[in-house]
C-alpha positions in Angstrom: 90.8 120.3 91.5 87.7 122.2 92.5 84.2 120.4 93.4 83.0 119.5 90.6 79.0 119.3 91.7 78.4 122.8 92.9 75.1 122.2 95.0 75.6 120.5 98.4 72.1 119.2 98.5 73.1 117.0 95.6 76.3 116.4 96.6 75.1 114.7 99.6 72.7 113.0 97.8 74.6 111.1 95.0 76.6 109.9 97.9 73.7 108.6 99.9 72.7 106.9 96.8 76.1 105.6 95.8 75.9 107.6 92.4 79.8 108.2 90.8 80.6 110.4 88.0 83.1 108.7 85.3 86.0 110.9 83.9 83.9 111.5 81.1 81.4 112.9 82.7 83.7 114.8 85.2 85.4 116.1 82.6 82.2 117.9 81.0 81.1 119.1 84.8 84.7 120.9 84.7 84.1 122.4 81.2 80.7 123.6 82.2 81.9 124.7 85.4 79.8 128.4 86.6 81.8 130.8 88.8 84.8 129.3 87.6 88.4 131.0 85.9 89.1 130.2 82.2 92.6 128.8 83.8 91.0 127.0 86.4 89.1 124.7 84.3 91.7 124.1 81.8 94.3 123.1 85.1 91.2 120.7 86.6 91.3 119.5 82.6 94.7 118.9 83.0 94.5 117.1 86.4 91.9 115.0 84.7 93.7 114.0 81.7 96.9 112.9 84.0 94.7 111.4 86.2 92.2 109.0 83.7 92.7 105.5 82.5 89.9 106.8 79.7 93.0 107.1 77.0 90.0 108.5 74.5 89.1 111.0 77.2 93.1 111.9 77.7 93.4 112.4 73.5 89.9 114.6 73.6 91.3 116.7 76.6 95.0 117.1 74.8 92.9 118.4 71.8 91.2 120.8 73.8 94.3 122.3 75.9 96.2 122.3 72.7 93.4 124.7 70.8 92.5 126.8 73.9 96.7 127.8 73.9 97.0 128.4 70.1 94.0 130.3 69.5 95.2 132.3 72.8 98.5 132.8 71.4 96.8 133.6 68.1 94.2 136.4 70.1 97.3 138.5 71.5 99.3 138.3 68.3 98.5 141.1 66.3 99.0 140.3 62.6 100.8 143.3 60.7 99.0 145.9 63.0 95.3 144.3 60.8 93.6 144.2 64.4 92.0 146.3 67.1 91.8 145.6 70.6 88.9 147.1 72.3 88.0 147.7 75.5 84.6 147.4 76.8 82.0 147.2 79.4 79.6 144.3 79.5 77.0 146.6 78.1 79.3 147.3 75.1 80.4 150.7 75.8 83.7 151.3 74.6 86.4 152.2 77.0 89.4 152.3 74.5 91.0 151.0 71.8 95.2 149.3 71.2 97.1 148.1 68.8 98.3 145.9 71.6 97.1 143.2 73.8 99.2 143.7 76.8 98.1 147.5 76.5 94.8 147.0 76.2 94.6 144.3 79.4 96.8 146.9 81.7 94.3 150.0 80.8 91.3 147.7 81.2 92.4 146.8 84.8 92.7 150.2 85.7 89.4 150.7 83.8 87.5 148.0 86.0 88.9 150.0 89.0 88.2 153.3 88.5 84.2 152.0 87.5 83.8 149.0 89.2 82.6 147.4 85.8 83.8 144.2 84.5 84.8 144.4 81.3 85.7 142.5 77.8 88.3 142.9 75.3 87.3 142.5 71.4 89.8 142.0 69.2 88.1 143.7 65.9 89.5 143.4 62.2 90.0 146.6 60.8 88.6 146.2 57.3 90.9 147.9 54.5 90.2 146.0 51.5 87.1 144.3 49.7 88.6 141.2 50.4 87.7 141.6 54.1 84.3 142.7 53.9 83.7 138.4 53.5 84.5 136.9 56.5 84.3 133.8 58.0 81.0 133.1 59.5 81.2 133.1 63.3 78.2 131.5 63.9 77.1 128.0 63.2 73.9 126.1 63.3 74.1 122.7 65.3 74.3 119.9 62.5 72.3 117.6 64.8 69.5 119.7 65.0 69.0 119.7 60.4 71.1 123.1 60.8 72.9 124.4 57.9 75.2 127.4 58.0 77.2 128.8 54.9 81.1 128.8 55.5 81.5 132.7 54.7 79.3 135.9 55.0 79.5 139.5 54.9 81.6 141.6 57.3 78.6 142.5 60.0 81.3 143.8 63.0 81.8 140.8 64.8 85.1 140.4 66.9 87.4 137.4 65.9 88.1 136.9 69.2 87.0 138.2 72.8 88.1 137.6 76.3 85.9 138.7 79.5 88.0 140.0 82.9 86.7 140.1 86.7 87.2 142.9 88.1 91.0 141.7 89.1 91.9 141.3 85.6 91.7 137.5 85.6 90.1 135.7 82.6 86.6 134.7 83.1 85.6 133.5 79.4 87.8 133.1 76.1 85.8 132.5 72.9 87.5 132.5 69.1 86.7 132.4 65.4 90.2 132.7 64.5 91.0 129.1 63.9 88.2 127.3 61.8 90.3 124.4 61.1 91.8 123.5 64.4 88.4 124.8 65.8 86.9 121.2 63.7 89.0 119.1 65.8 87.0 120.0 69.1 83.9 120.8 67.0 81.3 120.6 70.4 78.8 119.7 68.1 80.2 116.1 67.6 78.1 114.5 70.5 80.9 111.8 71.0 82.7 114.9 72.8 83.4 115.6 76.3 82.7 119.3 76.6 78.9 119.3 75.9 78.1 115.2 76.7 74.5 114.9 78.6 74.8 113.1 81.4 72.4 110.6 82.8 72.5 111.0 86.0 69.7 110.9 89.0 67.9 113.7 90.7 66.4 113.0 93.7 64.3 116.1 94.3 60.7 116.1 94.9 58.0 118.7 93.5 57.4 121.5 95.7 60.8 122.0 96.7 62.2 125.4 97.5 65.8 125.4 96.0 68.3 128.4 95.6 70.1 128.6 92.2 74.2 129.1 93.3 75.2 131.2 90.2 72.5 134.3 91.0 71.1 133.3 94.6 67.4 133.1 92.6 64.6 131.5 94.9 62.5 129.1 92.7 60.4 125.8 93.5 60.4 122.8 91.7 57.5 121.9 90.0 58.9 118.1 88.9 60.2 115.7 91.3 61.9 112.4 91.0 59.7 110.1 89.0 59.4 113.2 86.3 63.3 113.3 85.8 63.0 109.4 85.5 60.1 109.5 82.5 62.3 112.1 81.2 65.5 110.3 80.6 63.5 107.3 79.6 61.9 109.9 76.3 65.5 110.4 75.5 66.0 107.1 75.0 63.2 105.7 73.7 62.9 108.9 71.4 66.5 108.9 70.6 66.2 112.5 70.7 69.5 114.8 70.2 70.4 116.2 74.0 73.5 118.0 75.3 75.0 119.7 78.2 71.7 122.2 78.3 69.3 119.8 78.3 70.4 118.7 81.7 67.5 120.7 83.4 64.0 120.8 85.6 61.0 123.1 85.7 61.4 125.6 88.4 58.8 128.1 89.3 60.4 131.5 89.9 58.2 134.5 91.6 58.3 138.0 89.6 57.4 141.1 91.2 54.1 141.6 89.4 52.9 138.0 91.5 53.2 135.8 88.5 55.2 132.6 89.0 57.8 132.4 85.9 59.0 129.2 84.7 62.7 128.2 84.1 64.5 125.1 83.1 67.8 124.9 85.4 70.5 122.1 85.8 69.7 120.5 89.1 73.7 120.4 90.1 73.1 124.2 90.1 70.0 124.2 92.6 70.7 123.6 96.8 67.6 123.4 98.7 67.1 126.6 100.8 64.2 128.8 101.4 65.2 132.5 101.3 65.9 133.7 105.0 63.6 135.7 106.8 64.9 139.2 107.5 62.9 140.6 110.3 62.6 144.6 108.6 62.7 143.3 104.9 58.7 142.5 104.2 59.3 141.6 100.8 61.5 138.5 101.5 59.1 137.5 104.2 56.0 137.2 101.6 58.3 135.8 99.1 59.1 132.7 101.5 55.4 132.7 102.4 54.4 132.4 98.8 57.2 129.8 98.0 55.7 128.2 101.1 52.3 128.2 99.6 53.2 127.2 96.0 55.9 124.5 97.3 52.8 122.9 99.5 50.7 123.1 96.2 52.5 121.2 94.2 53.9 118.5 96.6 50.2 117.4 96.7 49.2 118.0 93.2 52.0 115.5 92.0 49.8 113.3 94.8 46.9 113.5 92.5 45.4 116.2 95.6 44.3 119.7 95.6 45.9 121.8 98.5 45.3 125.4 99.8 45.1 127.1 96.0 43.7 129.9 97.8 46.7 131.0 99.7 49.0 130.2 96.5 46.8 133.5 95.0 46.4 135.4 98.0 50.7 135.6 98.6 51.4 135.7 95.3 49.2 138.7 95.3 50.3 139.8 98.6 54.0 140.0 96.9 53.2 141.7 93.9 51.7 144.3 96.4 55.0 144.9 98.4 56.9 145.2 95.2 54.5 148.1 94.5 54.7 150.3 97.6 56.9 153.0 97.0 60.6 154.1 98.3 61.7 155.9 100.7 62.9 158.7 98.3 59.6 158.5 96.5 57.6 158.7 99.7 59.8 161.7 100.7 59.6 163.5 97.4 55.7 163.0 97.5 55.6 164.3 100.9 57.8 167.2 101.1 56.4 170.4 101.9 59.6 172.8 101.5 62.8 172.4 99.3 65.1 171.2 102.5 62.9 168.3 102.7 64.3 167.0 99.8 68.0 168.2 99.7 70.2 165.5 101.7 
């Protein structure tokens, strides 16, 4: 089974602490898994289920492996020739369209080579009748949330069914409307689920620190620390607010290129603490860490109830936006030539 808490820092920490996941929990780490292959997750579901005295934990996994394969069986069978497989980039541009799964898959493989693009494959109803311009709605509000969706709706193009590739062909995401009914037997909306559960779990981070988000190597720091997280838990309780899988997050500052610090909310098992490196010719990751620097410094003495350096928070954030601004290389060369040549490389 793969490592189910991505971020080092917090690996080390939970063990330093003496903090263990339960099977449960594992289990919704594994189906929320980032970087990972559809097949991965369902084996490490797998390993799981053998592995757990949790029997309901066993039956919820079983349910789950059991849909995944018959709604995969269901995408590549191709019902009286009713169904188009399409092949597309990630920014939806078509790249072909077969009657046949297997076809499709071995022409969006060589596809993904010849481009370098990742690509998806739709599986689209061709609609020949009135009857099938009323579909099955694909989309449904959460119930928890006072949502209420109506069980049909017009045709609007929607795929059935979709499956997304890395660039070896391998299947990165699987998601299908095919199956309503079994699809209510794993409903994720039923909160006593695995695949979206919150977990309660600790996050001994402090405001101010610089942290790297694994899944895009983002720079951000945190603007909570540990006693936040704590009084945030403690509101779900005493609230008993509706939370899931998502809500497992913290307020990181991120900077954008025009010097404003963005705000995100980010799963702490995704964030290892790391300032960006310092390349020696590349000014704009040098003024990045300085501003991180700056802003980190800021508000590990705000939460302190104490004003540090606000000045230098504004002058690096400015500073940044500034080296963002200069102009390429190309640009420079363009605006500089004085004959044709100086431009033709």
């Amino acid at each position: 089974m793969f490592e189910i808490v991505p971020s080092q820092w917090m690996k080390k920490c939970f063990e330093e602490i003496d903090f263990a996941f339960t099977d449960f929990q594992k289990a919704t780490l594994i189906w929320n898994a980032p970087g990972r292959l559809r097949q991965e997750i369902l084996d490490a579901l797998e390993e799981l289920s053998e592995d757990t005295r949790d029997e309901t934990l066993r039956r919820q996994i079983n349910e789950r492996l059991n849909y995944e394969k018959k709604t995969f069986e269901t995408f590549i069978h191709n019902q009286s020739g009713k169904y188009v497989y399409v092949v597309e980039d990630l920014e939806y541009e078509n790249g072909g369209f077969f009657s046949d799964y297997n076809r499709a898959l071995k022409y969006a493989k060589k596809y993904m080579q010849i481009y370098e693009l990742k690509c998806r494959i739709s599986k689209q109803l061709i609609v020949d009748t009135d009857a099938d311009e009323i579909v099955r709605n694909p989309w449904r509000g959460n119930p928890n949330l006072g949502f209420e969706t109506e069980e049909y709706c017009a045709y609007d193009g929607t795929a059935v069914a979709s499956v997304t590739l890395n660039i070896s062909g391998e299947i990165e995401r699987f998601s299908s409307y095919e199956l309503p009914e079994e699809e209510k037997i794993v409903d994720s909306y039923q909160v006593e689920r695995f695949e979206y559960h919150f977990i309660k779990m600790p996050c001994p981070l402090q405001a101010g620190t610089p942290v790297k988000d694994i899944r895009d190597g983002s720079y951000y720091v945190l603007v909570e620390g540990e006693a936040d997280w704590n009084r945030y838990l403690e509101r779900i309780e005493e609230k008993n607010w509706y939370v899931d899988f998502s809500d497992i997050q913290t307020i990181c500052y991120k900077l954008t290129e025009s010097g404003i610090w963005s705000h995100e909310h980010i799963n702490p098992l995704y964030l290892e603490v790391e300032f960006p490196t310092c390349i020696e010719d590349d000014p704009k990751r040098r003024v990045l860490r300085s501003a991180m620097e700056a802003l980190g410094d800021y508000l590990s003495h705000k939460s302190n109830g104490k004003e540090f350096c606000p000045d230098l928070v504004l002058k690096y954030a400015r500073k940044y936006a500034e080296v963002c601004r200069k102009k390429s290389l190309s640009e420079n060369m363009l605006e500089e030539a004085k004959k044709p040549e100086d431009i033709m490389l």
